[in-house]
N, C-alpha and C positions, 0 to 999 in steps of 0.2 A: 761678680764672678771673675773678673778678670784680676783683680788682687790677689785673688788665689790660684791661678792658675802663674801669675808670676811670682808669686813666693813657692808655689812648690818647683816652678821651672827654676828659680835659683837655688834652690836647694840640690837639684839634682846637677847643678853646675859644681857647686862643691863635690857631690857623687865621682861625677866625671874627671874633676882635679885630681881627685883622690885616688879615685883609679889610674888614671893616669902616670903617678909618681907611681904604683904599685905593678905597674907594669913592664916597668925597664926600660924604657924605647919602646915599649910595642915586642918586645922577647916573652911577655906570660900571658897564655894568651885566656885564661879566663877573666884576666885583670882588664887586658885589652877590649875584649867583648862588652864586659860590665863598662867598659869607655865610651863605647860605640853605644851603642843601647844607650848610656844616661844621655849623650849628646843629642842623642838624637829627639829624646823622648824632651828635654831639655829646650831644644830648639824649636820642636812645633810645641811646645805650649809655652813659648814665647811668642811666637808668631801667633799663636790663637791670641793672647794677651791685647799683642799691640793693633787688635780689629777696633777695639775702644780706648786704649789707651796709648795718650802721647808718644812719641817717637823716641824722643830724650828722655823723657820722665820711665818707661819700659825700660829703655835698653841699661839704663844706667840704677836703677834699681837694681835689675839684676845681674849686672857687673857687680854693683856694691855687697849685694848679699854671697855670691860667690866669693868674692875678696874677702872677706869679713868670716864668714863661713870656712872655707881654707885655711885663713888666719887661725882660727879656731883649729879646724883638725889637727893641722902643723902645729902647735902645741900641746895641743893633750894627747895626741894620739901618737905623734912622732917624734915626740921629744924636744923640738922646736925653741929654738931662745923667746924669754918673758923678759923685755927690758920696758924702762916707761916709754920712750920713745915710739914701739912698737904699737903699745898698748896708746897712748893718743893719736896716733896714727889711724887706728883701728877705730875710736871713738869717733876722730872726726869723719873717717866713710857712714858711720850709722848714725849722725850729724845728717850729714848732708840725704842721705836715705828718708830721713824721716824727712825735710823738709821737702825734701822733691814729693812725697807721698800728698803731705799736705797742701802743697802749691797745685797739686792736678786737678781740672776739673772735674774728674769721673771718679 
């Protein structure tokens, strides 16, 4: 259960990015709430996460899925440059994602 409670807590880290860029600084403020809210929803189901799972292997999971996830919206959604550089960039976070996954004991 705690895999899924860190893959949706990274998802909603992307949520948060995303809202974030859409809220100007903190000037829109239904952009800004949807901020607050994902973060926060974001961070206690991280914190429920890392009750069973590693410290490093958590946290850094769900850096990488936000990172990778943002990558992503920042492209399709916002226009974002596709160069190859970016694109193995991007490969090797979900590289390393997967082996941290693998390497855990839980």
């Amino acid at each position: 259960m705690a895999w899924i409670y860190l893959l949706i807590a990274g998802l909603l880290e992307v949520v948060w990015a995303y809202g974030m860029k859409l809220s100007a600084g903190f000037t829109q403020l239904g952009a800004s709430l949807l901020t607050l809210v994902a973060m926060l929803l974001s961070f206690g189901l991280l914190a429920i996460a890392m009750k069973s799972l590693p410290l490093g292997t958590a946290y850094t999971v769900w850096t990488g899925i936000g990172a990778v996830g943002s990558f992503a919206v920042g492209i399709v959604v916002l226009g974002e440059a596709v160069t190859p550089l970016r694109l193995i960039a991007a490969a090797l976070i979900l590289a390393g994602l997967l082996l941290m996954k693998l390497s855990s004991p839980a």
